[in-house]
C-alpha positions as CSV (number, residue, x, y, z in Angstrom):
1,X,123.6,50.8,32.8
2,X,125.1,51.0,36.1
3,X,125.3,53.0,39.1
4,X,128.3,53.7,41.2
5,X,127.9,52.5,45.2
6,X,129.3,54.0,48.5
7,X,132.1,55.5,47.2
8,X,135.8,54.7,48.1
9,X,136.2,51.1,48.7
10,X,137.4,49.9,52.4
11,X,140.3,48.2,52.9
12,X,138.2,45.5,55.4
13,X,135.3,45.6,53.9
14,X,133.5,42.5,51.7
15,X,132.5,44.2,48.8
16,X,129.9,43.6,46.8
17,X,127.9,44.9,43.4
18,X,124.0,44.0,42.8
19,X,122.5,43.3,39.4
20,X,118.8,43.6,39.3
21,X,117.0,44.5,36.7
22,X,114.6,46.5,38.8
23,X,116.8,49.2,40.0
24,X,114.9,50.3,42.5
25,X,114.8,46.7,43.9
26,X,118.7,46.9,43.7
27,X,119.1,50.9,45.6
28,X,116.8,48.9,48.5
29,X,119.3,45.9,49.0
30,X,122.4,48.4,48.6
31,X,120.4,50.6,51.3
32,X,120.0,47.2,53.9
33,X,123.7,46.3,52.9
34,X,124.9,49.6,53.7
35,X,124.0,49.3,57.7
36,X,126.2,46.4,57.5
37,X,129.8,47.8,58.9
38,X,131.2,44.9,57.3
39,X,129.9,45.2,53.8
40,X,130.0,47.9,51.0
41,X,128.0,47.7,47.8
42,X,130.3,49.4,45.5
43,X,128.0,49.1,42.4
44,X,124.5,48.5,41.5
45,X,123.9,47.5,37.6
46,X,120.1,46.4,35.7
47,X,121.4,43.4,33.6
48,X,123.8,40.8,32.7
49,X,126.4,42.5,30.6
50,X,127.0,45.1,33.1
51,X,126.7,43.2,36.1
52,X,130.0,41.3,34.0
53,X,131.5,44.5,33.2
54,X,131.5,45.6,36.9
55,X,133.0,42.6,37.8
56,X,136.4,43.3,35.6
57,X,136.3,46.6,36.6
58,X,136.2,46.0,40.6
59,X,136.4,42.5,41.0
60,X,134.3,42.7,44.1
61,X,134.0,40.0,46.5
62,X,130.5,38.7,46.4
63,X,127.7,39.4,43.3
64,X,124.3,39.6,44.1
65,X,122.2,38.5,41.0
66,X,118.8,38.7,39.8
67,X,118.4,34.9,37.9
68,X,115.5,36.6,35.3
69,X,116.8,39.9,34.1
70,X,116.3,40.9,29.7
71,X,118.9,39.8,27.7
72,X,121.1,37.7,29.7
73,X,119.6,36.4,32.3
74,X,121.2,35.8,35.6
75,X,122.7,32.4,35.2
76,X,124.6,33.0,32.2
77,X,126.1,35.8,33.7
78,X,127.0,34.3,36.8
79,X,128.3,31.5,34.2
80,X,130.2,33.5,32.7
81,X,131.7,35.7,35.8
82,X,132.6,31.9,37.2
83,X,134.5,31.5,34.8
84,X,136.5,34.8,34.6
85,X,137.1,35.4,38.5
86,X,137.2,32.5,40.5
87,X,137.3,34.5,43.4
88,X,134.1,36.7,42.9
89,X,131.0,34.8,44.8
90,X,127.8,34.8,43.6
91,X,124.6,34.8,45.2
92,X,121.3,34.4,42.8
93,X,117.6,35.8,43.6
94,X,114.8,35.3,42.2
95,X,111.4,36.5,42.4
96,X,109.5,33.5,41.8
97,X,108.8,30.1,43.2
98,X,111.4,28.2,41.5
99,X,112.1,24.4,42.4
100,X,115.0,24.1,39.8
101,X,116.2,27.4,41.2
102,X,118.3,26.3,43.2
103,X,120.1,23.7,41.3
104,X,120.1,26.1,38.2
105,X,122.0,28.3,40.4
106,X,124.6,25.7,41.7
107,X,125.3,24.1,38.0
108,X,126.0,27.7,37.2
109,X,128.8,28.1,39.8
110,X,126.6,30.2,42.1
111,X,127.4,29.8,46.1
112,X,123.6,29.2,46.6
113,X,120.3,30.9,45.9
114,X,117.8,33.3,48.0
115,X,114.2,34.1,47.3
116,X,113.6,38.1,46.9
117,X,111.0,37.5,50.0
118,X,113.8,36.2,52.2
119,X,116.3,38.3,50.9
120,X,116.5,41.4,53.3
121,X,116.9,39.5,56.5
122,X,119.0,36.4,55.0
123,X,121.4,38.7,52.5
124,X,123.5,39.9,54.7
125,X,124.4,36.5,56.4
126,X,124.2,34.6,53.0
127,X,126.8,37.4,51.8
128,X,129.2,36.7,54.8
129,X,128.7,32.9,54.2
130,X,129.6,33.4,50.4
131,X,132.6,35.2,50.5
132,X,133.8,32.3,53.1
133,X,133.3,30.0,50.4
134,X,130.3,28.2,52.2
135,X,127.0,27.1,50.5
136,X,123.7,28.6,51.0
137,X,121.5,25.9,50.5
138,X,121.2,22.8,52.4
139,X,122.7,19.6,50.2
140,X,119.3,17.8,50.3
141,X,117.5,20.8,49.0
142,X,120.0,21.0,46.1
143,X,120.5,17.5,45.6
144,X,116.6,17.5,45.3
145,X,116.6,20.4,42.3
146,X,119.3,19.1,40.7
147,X,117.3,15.9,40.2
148,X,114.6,18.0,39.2
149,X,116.4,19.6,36.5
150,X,118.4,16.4,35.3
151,X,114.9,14.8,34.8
152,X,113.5,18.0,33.0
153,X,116.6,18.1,30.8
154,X,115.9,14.5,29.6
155,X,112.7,14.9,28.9
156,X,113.4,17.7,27.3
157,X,116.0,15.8,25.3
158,X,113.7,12.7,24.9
159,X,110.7,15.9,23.3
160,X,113.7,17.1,20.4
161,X,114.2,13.4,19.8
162,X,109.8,12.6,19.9
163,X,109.9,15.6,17.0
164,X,112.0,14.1,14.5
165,X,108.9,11.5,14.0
166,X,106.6,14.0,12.6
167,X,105.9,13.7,8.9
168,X,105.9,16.7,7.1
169,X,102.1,16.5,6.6
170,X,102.1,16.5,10.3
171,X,104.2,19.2,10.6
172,X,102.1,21.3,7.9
173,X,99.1,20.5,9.9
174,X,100.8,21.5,12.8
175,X,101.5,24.9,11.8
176,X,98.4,25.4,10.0
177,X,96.2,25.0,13.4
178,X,99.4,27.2,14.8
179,X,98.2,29.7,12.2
180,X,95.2,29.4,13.6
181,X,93.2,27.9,10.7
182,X,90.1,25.9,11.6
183,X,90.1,22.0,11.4
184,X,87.2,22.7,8.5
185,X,89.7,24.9,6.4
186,X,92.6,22.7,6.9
187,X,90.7,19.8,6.3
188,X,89.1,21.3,2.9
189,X,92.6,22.6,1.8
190,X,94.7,19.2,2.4
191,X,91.5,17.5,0.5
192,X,91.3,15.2,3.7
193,X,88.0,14.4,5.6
194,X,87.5,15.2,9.6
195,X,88.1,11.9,10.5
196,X,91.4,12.1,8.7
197,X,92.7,14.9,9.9
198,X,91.5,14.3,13.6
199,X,93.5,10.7,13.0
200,X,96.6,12.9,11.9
201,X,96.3,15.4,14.7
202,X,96.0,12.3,17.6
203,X,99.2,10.8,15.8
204,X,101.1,14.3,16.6
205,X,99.8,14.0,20.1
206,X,100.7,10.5,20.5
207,X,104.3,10.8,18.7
208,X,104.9,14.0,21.0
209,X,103.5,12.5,23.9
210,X,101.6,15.4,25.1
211,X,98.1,15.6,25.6
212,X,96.7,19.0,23.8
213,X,97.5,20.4,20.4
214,X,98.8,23.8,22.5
215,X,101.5,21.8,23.9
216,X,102.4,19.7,21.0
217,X,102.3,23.6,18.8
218,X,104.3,24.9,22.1
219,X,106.8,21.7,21.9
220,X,107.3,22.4,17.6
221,X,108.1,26.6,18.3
222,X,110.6,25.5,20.7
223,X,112.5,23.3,18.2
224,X,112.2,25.1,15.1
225,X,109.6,23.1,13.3
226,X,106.5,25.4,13.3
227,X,106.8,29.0,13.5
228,X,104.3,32.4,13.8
229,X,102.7,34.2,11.3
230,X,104.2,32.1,8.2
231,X,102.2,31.5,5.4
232,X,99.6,28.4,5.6
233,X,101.4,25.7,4.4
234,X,104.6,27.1,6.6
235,X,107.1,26.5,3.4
236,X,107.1,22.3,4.4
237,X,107.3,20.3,1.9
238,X,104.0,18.3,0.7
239,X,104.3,14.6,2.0
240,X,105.2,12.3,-0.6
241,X,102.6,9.0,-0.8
């Protein structure tokens, strides 16, 4: 799971251990890090519950950490590390062009966040910044993602609420085109006409407040109302009229 770094730890030296699933990705930043005089990578881990473990074992100054690894992904571990050793830093990368990134990062008691593309010239500064204490990110650009992510959180909230208004017929039709029946065998099978089950299928839509059937199926996986490969009429209860 892990991979010891440089060796014996020095005395002045801010120490630091990479998670990244990639490990190859990880033995590049340890091999940038190590011309640093001032810094020593003392272990390089590939996910979450190592990255944790590492942590307890050397309680290291500053954590460099990958925000999507399997698993656990990188927030709940820095989460969680927070919360155990207030005195480890953590910096979060990420690979992809993230606007919440950033504010993801901060919620989760990170010191700030780093794209991978910026990461070989920035990290050793950012590191030196971290263990100071100081943020990485300027406040607007986190104010900004953490508005982001409020907004997607309540409408997220606002979607779980917008499901509870399905009938079960709607739900039943739901999963049936998630089964990937056609509207003609659905139709035929609930003894409904086209028009009917078109109206049924735009009252999903408009209850949901999406504006295709893929989101309003993606929107019903996510809550637990339709799931894959179940049987057509997805164990819901026939609507009572």
């Amino acid at each position: 799971m892990g991979r010891g770094g440089t060796g014996t730890e020095r005395a002045d030296a801010i120490t630091v251990v990479i998670a990244d699933d990639h490990l190859a990705f990880g033995e590049a930043l340890e091999i940038v890090l190590g011309q640093e005089s001032d810094l020593q990578v003392i272990e390089v881990v590939t996910d979450g519950p190592a990255a944790i473990e590492a942590v307890q074992r050397y309680e290291p100054d500053v954590v460099i950490m990958d925000m999507s690894m399997p698993g656990m992904d990188g927030i709940e571990a820095t989460r969680r590390i927070r919360e155990g050793a207030a005195d480890t830093q953590v910096i979060v990368l990420s690979g992809a062009e993230d606007d919440l990134g950033v504010g993801r990062a901060v919620l989760a008691g990170a010191r700030g966040y780093l794209r991978k593309t910026d990461a070989v010239g920035d990290l050793p500064g950012a590191i030196r910044r971290a263990f100071r204490g100081d943020a990485l990110n300027p406040e607007d650009e986190v104010n900004q993602s953490l508005s982001r992510l409020r907004r997607r959180r309540a409408n997220e909230g606002n979607l779980e609420q917008r499901m509870q208004r399905l009938t079960p017929r709607e739900l039943e039709i739901l999963q049936r085109i998630a089964n990937g029946e056609t509207s003609a065998k659905i139709a035929a099978e609930l003894e409904m006409s086209p028009n009917t089950l078109r109206t049924h299928t735009q009252n999903v839509l408009t209850k949901l407040g999406v504006h295709s059937k893929l989101d309003a199926i993606v929107a019903a996986i996510r809550y637990g109302k339709v799931t894959t490969n179940t049987p057509p009429n997805g164990g819901l209860a026939p609507e009572i009229t």
